[in-house]
PLY file of the C-alpha trace (Angstrom):
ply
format ascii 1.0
element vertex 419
property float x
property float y
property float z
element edge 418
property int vertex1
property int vertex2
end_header
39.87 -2.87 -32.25
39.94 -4.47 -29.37
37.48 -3.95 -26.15
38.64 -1.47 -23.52
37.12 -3.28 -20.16
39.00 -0.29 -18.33
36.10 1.63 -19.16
33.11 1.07 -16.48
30.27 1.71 -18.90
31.59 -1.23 -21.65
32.57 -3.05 -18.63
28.88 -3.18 -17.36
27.79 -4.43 -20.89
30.17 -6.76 -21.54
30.50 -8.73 -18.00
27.05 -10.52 -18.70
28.30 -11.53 -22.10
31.41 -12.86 -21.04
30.09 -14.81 -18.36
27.69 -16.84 -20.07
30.26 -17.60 -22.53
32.62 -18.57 -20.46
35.36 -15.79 -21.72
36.00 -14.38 -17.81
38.37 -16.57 -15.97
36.92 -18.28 -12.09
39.08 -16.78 -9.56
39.07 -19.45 -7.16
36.04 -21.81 -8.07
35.75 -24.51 -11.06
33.55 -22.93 -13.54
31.58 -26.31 -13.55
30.92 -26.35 -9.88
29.76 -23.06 -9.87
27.91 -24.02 -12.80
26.18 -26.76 -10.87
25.61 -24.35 -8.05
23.80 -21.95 -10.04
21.82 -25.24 -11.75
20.48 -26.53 -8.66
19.32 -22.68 -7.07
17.39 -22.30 -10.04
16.08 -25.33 -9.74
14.98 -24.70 -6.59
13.69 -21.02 -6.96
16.42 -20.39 -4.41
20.32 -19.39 -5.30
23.23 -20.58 -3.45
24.87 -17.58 -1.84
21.03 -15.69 -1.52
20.81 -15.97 2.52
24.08 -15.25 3.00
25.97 -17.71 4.18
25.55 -21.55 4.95
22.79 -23.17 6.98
24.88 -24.25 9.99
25.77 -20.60 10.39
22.38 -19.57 10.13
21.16 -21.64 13.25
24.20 -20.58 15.24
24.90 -17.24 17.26
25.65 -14.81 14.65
29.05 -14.56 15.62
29.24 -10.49 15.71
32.12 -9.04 18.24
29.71 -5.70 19.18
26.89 -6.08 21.46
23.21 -6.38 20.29
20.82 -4.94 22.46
17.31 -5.69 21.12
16.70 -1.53 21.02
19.04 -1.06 18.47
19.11 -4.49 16.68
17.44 -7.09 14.91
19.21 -10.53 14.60
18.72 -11.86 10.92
21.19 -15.13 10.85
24.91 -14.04 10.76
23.84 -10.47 10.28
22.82 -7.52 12.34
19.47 -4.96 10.86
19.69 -2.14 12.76
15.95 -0.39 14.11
15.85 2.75 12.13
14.04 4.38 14.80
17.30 3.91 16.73
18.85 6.52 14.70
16.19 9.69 15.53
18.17 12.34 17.17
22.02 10.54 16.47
23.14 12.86 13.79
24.35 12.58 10.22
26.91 10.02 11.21
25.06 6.23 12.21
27.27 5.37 15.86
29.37 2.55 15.96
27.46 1.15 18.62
24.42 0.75 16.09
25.61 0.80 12.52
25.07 -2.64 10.89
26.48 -5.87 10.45
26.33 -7.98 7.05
28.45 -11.45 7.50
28.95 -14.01 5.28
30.47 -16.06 8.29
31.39 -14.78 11.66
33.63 -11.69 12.74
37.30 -12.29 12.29
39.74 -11.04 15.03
42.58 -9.47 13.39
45.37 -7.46 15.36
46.78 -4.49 12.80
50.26 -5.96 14.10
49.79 -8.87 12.18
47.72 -7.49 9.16
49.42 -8.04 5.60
47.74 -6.74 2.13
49.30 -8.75 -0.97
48.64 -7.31 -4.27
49.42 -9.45 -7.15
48.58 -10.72 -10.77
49.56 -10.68 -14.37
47.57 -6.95 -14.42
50.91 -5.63 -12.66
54.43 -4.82 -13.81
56.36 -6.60 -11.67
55.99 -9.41 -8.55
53.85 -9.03 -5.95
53.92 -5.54 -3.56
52.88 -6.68 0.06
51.61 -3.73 2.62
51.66 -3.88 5.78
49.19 -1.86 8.24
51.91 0.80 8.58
52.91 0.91 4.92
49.48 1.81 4.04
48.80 4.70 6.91
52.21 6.04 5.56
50.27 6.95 2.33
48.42 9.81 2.09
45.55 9.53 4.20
42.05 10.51 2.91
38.65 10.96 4.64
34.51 10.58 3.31
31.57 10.46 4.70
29.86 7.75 2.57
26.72 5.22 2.80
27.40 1.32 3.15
24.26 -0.51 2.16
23.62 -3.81 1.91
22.15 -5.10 -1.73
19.26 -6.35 -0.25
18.11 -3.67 1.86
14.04 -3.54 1.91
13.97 -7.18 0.86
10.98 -7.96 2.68
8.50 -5.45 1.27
8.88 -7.90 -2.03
6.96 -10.36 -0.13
5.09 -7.98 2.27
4.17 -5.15 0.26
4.28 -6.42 -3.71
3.13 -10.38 -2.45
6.51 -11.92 -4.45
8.48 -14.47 -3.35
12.49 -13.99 -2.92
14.78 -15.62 -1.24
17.68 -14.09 1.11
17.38 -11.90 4.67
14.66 -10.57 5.10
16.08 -6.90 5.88
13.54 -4.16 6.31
15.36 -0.70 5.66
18.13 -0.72 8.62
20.71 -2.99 5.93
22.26 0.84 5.59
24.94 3.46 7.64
27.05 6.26 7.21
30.22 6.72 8.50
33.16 9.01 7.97
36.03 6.52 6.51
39.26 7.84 6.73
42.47 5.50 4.53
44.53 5.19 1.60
43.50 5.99 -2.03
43.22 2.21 -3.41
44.97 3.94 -6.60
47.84 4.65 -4.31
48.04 1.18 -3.12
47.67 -0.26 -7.45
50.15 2.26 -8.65
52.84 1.74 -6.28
52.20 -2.14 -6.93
53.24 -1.17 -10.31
49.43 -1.36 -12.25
49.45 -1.74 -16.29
47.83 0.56 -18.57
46.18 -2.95 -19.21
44.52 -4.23 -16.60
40.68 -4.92 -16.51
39.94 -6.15 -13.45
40.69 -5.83 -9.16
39.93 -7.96 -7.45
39.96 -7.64 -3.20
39.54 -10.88 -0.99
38.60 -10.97 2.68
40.18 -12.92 5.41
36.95 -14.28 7.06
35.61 -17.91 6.91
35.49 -19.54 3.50
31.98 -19.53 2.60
30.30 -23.40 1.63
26.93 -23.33 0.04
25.22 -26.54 -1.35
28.35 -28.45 -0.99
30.68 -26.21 -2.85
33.02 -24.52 -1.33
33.24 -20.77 -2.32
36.00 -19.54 -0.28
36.57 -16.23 0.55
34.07 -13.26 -0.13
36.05 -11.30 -2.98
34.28 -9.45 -6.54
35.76 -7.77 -8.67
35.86 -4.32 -9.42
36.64 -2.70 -12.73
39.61 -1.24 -12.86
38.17 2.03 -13.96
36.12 2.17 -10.29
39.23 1.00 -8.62
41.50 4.05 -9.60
38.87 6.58 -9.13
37.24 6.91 -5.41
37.64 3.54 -3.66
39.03 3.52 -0.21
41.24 0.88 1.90
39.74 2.22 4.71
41.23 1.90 8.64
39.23 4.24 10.38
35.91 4.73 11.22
33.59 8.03 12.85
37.49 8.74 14.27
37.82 5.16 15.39
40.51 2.52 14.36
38.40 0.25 12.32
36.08 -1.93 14.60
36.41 -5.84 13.69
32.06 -6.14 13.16
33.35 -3.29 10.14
35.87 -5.09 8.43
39.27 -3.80 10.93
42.09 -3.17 10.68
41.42 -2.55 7.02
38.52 -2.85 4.62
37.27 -1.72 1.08
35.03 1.48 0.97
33.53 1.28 -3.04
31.53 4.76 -2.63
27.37 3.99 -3.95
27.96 0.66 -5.21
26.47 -2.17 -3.06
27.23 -2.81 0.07
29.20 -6.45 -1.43
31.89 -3.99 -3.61
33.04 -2.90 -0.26
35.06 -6.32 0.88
35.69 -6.47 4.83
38.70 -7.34 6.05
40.59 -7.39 2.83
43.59 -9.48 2.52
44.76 -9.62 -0.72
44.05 -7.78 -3.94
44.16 -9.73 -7.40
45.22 -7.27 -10.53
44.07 -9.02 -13.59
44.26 -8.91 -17.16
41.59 -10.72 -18.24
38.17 -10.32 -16.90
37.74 -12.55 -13.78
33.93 -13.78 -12.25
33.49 -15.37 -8.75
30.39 -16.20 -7.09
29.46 -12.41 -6.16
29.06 -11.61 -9.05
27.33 -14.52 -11.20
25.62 -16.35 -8.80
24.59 -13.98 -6.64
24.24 -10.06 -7.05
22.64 -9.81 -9.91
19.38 -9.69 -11.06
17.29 -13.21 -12.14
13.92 -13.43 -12.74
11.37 -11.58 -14.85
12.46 -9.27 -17.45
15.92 -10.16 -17.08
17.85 -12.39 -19.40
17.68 -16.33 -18.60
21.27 -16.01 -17.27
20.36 -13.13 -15.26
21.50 -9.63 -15.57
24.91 -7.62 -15.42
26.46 -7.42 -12.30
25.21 -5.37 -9.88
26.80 -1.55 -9.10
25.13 0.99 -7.80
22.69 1.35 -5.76
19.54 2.92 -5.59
16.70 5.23 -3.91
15.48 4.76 -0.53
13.19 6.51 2.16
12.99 5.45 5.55
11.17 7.26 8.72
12.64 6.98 12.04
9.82 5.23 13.77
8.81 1.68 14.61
6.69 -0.23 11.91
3.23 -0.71 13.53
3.79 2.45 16.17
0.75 3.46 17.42
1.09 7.41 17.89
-1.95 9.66 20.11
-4.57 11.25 18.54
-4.87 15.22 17.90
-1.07 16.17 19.57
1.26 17.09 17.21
4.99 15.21 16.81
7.72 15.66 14.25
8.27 12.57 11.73
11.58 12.32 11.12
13.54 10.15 8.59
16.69 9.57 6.01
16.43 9.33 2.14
19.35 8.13 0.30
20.62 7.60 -3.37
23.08 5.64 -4.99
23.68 7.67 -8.42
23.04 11.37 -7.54
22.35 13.69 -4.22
18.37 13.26 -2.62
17.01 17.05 -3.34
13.40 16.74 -2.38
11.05 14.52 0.14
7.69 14.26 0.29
5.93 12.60 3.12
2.34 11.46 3.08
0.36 10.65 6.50
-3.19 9.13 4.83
-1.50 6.49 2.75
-0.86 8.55 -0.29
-3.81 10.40 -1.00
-2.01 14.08 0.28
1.74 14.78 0.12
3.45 17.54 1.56
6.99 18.67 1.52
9.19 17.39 4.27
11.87 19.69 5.46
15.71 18.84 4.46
17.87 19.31 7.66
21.40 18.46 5.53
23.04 19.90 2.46
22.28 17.37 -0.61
25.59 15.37 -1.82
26.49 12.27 -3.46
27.32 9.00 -1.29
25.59 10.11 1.85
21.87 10.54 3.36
19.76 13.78 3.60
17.50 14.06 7.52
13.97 15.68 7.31
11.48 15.68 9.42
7.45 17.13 8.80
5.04 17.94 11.63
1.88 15.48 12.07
-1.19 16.34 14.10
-3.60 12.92 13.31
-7.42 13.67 12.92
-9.03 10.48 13.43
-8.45 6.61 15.48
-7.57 3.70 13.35
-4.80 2.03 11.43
-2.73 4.60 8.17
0.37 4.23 6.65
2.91 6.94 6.40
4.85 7.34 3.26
7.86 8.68 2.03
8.94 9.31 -1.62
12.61 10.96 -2.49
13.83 12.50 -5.89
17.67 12.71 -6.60
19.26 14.99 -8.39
18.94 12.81 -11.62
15.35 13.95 -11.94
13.99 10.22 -10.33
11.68 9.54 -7.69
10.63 6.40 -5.54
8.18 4.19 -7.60
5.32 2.64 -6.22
6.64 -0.64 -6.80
9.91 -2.28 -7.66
10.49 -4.70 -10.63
10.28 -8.32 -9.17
13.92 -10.05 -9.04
14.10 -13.63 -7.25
17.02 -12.36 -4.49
15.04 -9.74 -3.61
17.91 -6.52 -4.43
17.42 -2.99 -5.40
13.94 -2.66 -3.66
13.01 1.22 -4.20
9.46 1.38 -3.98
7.91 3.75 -1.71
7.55 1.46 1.92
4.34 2.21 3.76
5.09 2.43 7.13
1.99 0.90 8.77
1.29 3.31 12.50
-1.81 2.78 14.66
-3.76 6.20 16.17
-5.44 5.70 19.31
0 1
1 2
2 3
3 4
4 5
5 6
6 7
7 8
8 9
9 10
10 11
11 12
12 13
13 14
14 15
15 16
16 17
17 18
18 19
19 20
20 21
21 22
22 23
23 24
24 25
25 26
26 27
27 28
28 29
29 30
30 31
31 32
32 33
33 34
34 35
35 36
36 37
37 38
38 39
39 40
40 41
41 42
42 43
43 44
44 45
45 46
46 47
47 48
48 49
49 50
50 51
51 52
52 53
53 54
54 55
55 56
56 57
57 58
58 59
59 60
60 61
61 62
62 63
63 64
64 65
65 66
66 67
67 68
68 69
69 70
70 71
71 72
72 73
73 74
74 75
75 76
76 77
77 78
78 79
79 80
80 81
81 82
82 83
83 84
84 85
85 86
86 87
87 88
88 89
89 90
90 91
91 92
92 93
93 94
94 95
95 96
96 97
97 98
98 99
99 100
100 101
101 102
102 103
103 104
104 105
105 106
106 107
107 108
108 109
109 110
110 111
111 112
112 113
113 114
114 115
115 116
116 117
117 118
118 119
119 120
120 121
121 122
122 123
123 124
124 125
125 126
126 127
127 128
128 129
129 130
130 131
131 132
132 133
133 134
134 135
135 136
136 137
137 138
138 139
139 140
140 141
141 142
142 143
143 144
144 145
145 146
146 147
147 148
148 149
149 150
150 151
151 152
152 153
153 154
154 155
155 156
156 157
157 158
158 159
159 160
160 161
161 162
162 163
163 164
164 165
165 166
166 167
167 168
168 169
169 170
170 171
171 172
172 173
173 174
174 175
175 176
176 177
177 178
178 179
179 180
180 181
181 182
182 183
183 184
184 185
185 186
186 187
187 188
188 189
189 190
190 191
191 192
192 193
193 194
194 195
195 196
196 197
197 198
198 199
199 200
200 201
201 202
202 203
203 204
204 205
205 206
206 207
207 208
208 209
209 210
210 211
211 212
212 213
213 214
214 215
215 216
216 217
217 218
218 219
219 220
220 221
221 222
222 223
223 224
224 225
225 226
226 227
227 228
228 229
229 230
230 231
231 232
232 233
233 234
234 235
235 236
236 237
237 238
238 239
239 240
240 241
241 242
242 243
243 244
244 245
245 246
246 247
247 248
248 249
249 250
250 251
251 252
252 253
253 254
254 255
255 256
256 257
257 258
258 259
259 260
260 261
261 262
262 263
263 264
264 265
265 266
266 267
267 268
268 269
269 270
270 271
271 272
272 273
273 274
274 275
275 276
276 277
277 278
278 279
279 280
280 281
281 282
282 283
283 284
284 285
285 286
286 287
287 288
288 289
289 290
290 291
291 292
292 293
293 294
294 295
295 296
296 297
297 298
298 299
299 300
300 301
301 302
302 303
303 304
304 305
305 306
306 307
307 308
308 309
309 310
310 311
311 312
312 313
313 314
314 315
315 316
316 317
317 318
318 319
319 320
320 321
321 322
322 323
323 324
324 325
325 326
326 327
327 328
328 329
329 330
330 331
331 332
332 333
333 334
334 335
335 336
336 337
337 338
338 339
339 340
340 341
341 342
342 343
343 344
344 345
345 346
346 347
347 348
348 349
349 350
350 351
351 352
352 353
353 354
354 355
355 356
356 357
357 358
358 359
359 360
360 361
361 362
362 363
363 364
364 365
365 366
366 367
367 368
368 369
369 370
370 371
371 372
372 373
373 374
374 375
375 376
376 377
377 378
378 379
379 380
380 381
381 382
382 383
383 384
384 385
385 386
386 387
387 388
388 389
389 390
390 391
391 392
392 393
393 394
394 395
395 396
396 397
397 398
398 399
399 400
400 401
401 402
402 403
403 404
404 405
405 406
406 407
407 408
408 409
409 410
410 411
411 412
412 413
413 414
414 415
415 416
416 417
417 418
């Protein structure tokens, strides 16, 4: 009987498989470059794709439309971390003005005017179906409030915190934002394009920069989806917190892939390959998975969802008075099921107490607590944080070592200075 790849589950388990056998077909790079690409990372201790773009863009401006102010921002190469304590007292929602920017490139300019979405392949009924920006807002329009994170959110605590060595930006915990996305169903968009019972994999492409690394080039940021994911909750999102879509956020129109990393969620799409056959590209076999120990020499499945995260609202290295009393204050996230319970340690983790939950647990967003701290004594402590979702799982104290540096869920301690 043969495999049904429409199901995500045997999708996950198979993708590895099929990859290192060469049974997925390249969409858009020869399987022996890609090869070589992967080769000479390893080699190296350092993947292709892992920073996130090429070097030439990483010594240039980072080529983001919004303005940076150094309150609200931290420039990492063509990217954007922005200071979690920028977001104490700004709501549920992270404002435009703050939420984050992961680039591959630089920020494309695209008027909505001129906007085109082509959705093609062998995994449809008929020829192509091209959308245009008013095409798609004639579909029913849906809105969620959902998380965009970035993969490799908390990357630095590998080295900081655990003493491993990874490669890629070295985000602390501002790679993350919430907005309220309001578009068109993807389904609506696959089924009018005439979508076969099937079809295995989707596969969105952006319109920024083709992406070079080592020599090779990439092209365009695209990964596929599994066809099962892409009929369910996925967005082609044009609005954002009420906004038309800003161009730093993928505008006119973008992917929203609700919990999955931040990658899934393709900016600026452009066209949308409906395939067959399983398709790989570089998102999702040379980067975006998991290599290293206790993962298979080729490196693990490709990545999905993501995971569970605690962040306070404060500067790392703060230095707070002694004996007055202020309210902590922070955000604690899951990929795969609503956060139901904080605790929050101020002595390094010898005491926890319960933090106070100031929004309604639900999937694909962030709960706010806060939990009143009157320090004792001078000298450096670390605050902590630990979540539990609604799966029963809390924050480890540390994270399985992978070389790129994704999924970091370990409890962070937040390093503060009483004087």
């Amino acid at each position: 009987m043969p495999l049904d790849l429409s199901d995500e589950s045997q999708y996950d388990r198979t993708r590895l498989r099929q990859w290192a056998r060469g049974r997925a077909r390249s969409a858009g790079v020869d399987r022996r470059d890609l090869l070589k690409l992967f080769a000479a990372g390893a080699a190296a201790g350092s993947l292709g794709l892992a920073a996130g773009g090429t070097a030439a863009a990483a010594a240039e401006p980072p080529g983001i439309v919004k303005p940076l102010p150094p309150e609200l921002f931290t420039i990492r190469g063509t990217n954007a971390e922005t200071n979690f304590a920028a977001l104490r007292g700004t709501g549920p929602l992270t404002p435009l003005d703050r939420f984050f920017v992961r680039n591959h490139t630089r920020t494309p300019r695209i008027e909505a005017g001129d906007w085109r979405l082509e959705v093609w392949g062998d995994g449809l009924a008929g020829g192509p179906a091209t959308f245009s920006y008013d095409r798609l807002r004639a579909l029913p329009a849906v809105e969620r409030t959902l998380f965009i994170e970035c993969a490799g959110n908390g990357r630095s605590f590998y080295s900081t915190q655990q003493g491993q060595q990874v490669t890629g930006t070295a985000w602390t915990l501002g790679a993350i934002g919430v907005a309220r996305w309001r578009g068109a169903r993807l389904s609506d968009v696959l089924r009018q394009a005439g979508v076969l019972r099937g079809a295995v994999d989707v596969l969105p492409r952006g319109l920024d920069d083709e992406v070079v690394a080592n020599g090779v080039n990439l092209g365009r940021v695209r990964r596929p989806l599994p066809v099962s994911k892409a009929l369910d909750d996925v967005l082609l999102a044009y609005e954002m917190n009420g906004e038309p879509l800003p161009p730093d956020h993928g505008g006119p129109v973008r992917l929203v892939v609700p919990e999955w990393v931040g990658i899934s969620s393709i900016k600026w799409v452009g066209d949308i390959e409906v395939s067959a056959e399983p398709l790989y590209s570089p998102w999702n076999t040379d980067t975006y998975r998991l290599f290293g120990p206790g993962q298979p020499a080729e490196g693990s499945a490709p990545l999905t969802r993501q995971t569970l995260k605690s962040a306070f609202e404060l500067e790392l290295g703060a230095s707070v008075p002694v004996h007055r009393t202020r309210l902590l204050t922070g955000r604690s996230w899951s990929g795969a099921a609503p956060v139901h319970r904080v605790e929050v340690s101020t002595d390094g983790g010898a005491r926890w107490q319960r933090a106070r939950l100031h929004d309604a647990p639900r999937r694909g967003g962030w709960v706010r607590w806060s939990v009143p701290w009157t320090p004792r004594a001078t000298g450096p402590t670390a605050l902590l944080a630990r979540a539990t979702d609604a799966t029963g799982r809390t924050q480890p104290a540390t994270t399985a070592h992978n070389t790129q540096g994704y999924l970091f869920d370990a409890i962070v301690r937040h390093p503060v200075t009483v004087v």
